[in-house]
DSSP file (Angstrom, degrees, kcal/mol; ACC not computed):
  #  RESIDUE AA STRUCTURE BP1 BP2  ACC     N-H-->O    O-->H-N    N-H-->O    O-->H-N    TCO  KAPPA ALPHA  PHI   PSI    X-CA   Y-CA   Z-CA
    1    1 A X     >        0   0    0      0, 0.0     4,-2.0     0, 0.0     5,-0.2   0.000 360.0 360.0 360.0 -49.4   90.0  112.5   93.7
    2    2 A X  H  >  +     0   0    0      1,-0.3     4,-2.1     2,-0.2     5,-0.4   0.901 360.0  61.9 -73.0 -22.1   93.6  113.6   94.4
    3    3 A X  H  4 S+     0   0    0      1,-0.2     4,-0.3     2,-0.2    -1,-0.3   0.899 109.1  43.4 -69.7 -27.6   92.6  116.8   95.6
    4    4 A X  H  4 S+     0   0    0     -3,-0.2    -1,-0.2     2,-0.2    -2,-0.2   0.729 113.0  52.4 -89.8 -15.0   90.6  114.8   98.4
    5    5 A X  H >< S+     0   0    0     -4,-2.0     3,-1.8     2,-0.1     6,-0.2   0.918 107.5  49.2 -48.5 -59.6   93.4  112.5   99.0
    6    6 A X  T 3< S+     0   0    0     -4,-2.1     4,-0.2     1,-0.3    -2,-0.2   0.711 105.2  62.4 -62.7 -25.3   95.9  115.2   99.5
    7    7 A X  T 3  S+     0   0    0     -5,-0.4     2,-0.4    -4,-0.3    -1,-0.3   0.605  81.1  93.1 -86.1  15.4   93.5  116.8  101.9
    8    8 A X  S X  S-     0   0    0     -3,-1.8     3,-1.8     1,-0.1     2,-0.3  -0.846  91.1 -98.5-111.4 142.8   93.4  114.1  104.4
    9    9 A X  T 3  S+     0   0    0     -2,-0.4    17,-0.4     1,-0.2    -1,-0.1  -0.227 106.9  22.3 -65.9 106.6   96.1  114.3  107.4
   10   10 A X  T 3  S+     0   0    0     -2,-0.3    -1,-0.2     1,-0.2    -4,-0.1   0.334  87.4 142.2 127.3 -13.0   99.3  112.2  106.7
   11   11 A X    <   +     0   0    0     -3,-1.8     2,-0.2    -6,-0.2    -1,-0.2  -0.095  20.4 170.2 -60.4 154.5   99.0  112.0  102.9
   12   12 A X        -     0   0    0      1,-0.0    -1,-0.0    -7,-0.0     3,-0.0  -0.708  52.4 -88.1-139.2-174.2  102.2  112.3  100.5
   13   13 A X  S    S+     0   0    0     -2,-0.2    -7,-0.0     1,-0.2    -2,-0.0   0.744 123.1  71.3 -52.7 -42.5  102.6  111.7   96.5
   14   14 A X  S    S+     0   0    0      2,-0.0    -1,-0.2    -3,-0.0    -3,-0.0   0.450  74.2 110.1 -76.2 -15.1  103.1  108.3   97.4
   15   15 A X        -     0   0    0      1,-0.1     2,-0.2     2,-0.1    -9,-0.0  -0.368  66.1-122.2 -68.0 172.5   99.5  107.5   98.5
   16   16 A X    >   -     0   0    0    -11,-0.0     3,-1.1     1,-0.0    -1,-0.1  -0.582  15.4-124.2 -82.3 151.5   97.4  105.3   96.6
   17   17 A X  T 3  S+     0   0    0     -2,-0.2    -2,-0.1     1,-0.2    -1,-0.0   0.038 105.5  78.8-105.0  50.4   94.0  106.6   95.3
   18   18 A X  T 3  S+     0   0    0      2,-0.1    11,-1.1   -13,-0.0    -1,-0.2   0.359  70.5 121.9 -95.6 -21.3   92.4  103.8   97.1
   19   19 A X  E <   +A   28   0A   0     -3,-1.1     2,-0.5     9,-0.2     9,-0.2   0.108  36.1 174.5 -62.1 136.8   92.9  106.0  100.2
   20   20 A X  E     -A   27   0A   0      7,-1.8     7,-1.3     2,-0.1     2,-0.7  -0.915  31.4-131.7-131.7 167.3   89.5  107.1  102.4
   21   21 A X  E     +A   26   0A   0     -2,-0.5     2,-0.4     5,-0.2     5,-0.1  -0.940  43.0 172.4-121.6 117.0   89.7  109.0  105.6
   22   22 A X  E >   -A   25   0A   0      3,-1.1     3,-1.6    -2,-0.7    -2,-0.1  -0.911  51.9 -14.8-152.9 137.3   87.5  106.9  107.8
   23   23 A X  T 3  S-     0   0    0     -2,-0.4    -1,-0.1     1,-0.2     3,-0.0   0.981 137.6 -41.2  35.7  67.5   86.5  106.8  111.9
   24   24 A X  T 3  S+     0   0    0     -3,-0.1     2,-0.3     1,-0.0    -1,-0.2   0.686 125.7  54.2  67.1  -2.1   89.6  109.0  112.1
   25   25 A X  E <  S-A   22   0A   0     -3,-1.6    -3,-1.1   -17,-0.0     2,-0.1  -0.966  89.3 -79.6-168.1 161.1   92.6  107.7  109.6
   26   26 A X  E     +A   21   0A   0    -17,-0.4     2,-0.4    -2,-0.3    -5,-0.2  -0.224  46.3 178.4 -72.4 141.8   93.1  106.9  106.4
   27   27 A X  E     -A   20   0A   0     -7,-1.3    -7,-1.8    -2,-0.1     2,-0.6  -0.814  25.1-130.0-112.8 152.0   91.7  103.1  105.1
   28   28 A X  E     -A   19   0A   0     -2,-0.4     2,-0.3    -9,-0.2    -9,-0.2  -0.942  12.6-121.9-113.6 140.3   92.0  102.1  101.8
   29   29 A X        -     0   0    0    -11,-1.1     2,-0.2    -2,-0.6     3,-0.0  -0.611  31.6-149.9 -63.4 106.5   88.9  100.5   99.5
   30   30 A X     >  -     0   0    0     -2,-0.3     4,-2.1     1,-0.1    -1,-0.0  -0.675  26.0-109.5-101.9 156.8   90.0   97.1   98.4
   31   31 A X  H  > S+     0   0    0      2,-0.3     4,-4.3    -2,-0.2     5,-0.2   0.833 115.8  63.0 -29.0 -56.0   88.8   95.5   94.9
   32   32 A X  H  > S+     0   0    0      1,-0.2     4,-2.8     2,-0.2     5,-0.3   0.948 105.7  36.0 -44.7 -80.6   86.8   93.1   97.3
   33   33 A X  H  > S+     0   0    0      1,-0.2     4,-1.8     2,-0.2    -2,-0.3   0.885 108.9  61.1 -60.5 -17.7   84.8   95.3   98.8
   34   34 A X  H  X S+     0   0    0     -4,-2.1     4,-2.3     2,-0.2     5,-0.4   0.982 112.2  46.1 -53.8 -62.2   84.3   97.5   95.7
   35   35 A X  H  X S+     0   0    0     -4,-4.3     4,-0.8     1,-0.2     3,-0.2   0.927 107.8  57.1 -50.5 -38.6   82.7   94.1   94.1
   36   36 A X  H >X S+     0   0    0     -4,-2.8     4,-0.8    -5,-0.2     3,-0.6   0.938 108.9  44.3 -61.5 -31.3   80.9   93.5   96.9
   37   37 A X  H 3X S+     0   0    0     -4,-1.8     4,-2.5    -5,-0.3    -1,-0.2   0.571 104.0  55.7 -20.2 -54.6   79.4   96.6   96.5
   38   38 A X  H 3X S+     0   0    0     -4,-2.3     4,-0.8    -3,-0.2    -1,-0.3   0.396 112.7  58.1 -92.7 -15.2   78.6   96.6   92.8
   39   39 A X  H <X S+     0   0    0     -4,-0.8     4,-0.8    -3,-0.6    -2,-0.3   0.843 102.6  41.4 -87.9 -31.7   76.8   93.3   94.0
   40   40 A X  H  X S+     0   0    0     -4,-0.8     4,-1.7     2,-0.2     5,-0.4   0.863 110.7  63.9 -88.5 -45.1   74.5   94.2   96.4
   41   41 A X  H  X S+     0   0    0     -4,-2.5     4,-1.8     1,-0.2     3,-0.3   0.974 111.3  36.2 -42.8 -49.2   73.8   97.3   94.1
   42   42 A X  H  X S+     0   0    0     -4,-0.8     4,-2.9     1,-0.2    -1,-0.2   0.877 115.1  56.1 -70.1 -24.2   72.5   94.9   91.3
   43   43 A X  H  < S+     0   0    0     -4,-0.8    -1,-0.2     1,-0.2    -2,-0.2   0.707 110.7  43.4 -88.7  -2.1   70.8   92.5   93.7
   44   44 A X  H  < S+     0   0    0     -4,-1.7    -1,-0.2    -3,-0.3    -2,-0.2   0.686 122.7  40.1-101.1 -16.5   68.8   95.2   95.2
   45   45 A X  H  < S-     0   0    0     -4,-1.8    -2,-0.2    -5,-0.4    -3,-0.1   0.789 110.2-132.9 -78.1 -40.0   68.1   96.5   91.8
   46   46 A X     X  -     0   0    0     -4,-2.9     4,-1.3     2,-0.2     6,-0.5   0.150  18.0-101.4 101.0 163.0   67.5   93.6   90.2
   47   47 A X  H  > S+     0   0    0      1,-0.2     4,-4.5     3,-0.2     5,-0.2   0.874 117.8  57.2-104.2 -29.8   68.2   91.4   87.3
   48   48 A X  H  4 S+     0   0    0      2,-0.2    -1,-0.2     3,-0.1    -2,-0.2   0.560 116.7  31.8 -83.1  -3.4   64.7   92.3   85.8
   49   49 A X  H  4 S+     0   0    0      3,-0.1    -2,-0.2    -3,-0.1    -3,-0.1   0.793 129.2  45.9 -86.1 -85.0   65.4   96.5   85.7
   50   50 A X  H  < S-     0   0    0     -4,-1.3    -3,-0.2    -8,-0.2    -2,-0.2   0.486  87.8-143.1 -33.7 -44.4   69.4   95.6   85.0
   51   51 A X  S  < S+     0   0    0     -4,-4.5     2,-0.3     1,-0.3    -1,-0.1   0.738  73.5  94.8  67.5  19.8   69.4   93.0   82.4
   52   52 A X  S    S-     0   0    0     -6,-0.5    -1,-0.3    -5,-0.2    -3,-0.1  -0.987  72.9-127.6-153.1 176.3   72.5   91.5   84.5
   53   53 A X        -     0   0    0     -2,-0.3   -10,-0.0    -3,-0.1   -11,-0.0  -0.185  33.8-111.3-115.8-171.2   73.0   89.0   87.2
   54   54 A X  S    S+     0   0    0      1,-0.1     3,-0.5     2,-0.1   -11,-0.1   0.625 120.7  54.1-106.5 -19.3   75.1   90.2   90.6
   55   55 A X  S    S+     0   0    0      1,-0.2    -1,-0.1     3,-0.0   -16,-0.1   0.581  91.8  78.7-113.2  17.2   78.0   87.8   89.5
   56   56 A X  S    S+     0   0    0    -17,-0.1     2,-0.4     2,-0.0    -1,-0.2   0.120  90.5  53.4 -53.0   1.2   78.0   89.5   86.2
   57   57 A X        +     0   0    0     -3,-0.5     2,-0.3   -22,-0.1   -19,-0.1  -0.970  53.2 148.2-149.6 145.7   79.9   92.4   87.3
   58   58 A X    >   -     0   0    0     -2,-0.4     3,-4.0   -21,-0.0     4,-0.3  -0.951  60.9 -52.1-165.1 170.7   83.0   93.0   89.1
   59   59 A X  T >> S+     0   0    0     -2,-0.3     4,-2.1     1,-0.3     3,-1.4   0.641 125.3  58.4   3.7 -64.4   85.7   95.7   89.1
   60   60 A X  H 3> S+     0   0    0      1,-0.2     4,-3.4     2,-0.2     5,-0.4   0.786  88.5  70.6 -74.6  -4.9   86.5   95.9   85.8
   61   61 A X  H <> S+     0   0    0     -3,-4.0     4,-2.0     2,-0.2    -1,-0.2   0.929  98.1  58.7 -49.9 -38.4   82.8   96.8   85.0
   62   62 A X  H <> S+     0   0    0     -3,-1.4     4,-1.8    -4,-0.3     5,-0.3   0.945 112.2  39.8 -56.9 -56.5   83.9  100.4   86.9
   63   63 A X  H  X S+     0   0    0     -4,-2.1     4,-1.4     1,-0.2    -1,-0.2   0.855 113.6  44.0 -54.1 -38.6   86.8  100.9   84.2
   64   64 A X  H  X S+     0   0    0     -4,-3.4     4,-1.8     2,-0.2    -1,-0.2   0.773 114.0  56.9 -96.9 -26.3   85.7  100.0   81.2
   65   65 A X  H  X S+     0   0    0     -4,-2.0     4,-0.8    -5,-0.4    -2,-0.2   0.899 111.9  49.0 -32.7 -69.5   82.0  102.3   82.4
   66   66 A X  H  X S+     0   0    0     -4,-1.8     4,-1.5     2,-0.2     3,-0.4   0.670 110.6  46.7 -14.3 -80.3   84.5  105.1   82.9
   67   67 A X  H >< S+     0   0    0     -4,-1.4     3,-2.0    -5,-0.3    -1,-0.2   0.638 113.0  49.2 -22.3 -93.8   86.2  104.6   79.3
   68   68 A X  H 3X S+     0   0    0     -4,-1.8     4,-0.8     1,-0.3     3,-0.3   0.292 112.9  44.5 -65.9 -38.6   83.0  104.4   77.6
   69   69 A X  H 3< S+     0   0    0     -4,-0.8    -1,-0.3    -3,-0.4    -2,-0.2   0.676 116.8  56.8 -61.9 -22.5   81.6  107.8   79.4
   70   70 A X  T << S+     0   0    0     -3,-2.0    -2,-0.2    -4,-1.5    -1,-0.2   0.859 104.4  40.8 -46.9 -48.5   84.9  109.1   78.6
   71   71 A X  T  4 S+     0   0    0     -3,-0.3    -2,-0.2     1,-0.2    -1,-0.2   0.646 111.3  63.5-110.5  -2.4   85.1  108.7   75.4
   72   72 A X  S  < S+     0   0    0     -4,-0.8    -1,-0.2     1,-0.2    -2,-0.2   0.553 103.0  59.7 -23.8 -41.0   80.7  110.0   75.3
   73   73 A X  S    S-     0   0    0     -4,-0.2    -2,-0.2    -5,-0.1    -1,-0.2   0.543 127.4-114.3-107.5  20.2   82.2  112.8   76.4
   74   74 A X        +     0   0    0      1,-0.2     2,-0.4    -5,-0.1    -3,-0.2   0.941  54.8 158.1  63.7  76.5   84.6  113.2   73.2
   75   75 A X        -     0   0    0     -5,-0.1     5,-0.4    -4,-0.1    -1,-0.2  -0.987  55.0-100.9-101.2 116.4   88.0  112.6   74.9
   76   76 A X     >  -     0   0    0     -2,-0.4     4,-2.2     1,-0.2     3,-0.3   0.235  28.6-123.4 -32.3 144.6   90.3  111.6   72.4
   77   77 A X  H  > S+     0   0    0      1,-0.2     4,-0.6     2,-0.2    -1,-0.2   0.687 105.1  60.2 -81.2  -2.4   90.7  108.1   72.4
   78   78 A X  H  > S+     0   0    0      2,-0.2     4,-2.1     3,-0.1     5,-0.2   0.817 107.1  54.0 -71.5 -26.5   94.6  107.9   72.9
   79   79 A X  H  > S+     0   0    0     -3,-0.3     4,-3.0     1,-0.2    -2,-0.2   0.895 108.0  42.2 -67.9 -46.9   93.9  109.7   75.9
   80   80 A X  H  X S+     0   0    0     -4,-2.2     4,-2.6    -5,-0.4    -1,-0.2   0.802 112.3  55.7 -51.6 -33.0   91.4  107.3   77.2
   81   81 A X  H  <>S+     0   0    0     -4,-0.6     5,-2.6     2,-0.2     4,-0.2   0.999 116.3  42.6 -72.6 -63.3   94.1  104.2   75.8
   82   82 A X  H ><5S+     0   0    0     -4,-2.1     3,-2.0     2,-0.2    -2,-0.2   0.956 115.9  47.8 -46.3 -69.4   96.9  106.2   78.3
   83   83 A X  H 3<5S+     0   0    0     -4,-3.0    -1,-0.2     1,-0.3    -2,-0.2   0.876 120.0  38.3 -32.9 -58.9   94.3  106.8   81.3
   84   84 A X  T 3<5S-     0   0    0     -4,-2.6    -1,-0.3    -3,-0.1    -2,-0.2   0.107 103.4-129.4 -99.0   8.6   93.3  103.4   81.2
   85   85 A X  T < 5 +     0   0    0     -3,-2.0    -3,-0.2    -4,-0.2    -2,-0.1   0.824  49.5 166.0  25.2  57.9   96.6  101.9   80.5
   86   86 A X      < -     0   0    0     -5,-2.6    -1,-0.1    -6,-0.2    -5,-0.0  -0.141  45.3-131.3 -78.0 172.3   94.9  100.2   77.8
   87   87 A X        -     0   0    0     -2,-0.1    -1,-0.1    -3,-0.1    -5,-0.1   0.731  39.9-124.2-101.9 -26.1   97.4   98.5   75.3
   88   88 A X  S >  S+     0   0    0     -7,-0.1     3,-0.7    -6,-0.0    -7,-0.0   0.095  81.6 114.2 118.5 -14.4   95.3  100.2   72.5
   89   89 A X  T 3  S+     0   0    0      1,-0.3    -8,-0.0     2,-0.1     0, 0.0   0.212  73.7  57.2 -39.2 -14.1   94.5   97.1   70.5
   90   90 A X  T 3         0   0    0      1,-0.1    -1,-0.3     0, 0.0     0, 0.0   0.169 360.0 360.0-123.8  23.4   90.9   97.4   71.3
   91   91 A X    <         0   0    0     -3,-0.7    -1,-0.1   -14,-0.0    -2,-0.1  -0.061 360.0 360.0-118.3 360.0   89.5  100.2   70.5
């Protein structure tokens, strides 16, 4: 992800890795539209495939996926606690 951040014209250290290069400069991908996203995916999928409703899911659904395929894929779990700037209490 930062190697495609860093390739886009105008980028520093300092960017966020919200950053997209779109219709010519970079825009950044807000929380909103990520949820909406993750909504229209479930309502076009459906509650009866999914086993969840479209206002069942939201942002954090992305993070905690992540973790869980993280840690599937045998990455120590302090690493995951650090990544995810988990407090470590849950796990």
């Amino acid at each position: 992800v930062i190697k495609q951040i860093r390739s886009y014209s105008g980028t520093t250290n300092k960017t966020q890795v919200s950053a997209v290069w779109r219709h010519g400069w970079i825009d950044h991908i807000t929380s909103k539209m990520m949820t909406n996203a993750l909504e229209a995916g479930v309502a076009a999928v459906g509650y009866e495939k999914l086993g969840i409703k479209k206002g069942e899911i939201g942002t954090h659904s992305i993070r905690s996926g992540a973790a869980m395929a993280t840690y599937l894929g045998e990455c120590p779990v302090y690493t995951i606690i650090m990544i995810g700037r988990w407090s470590g209490g849950t796990e």
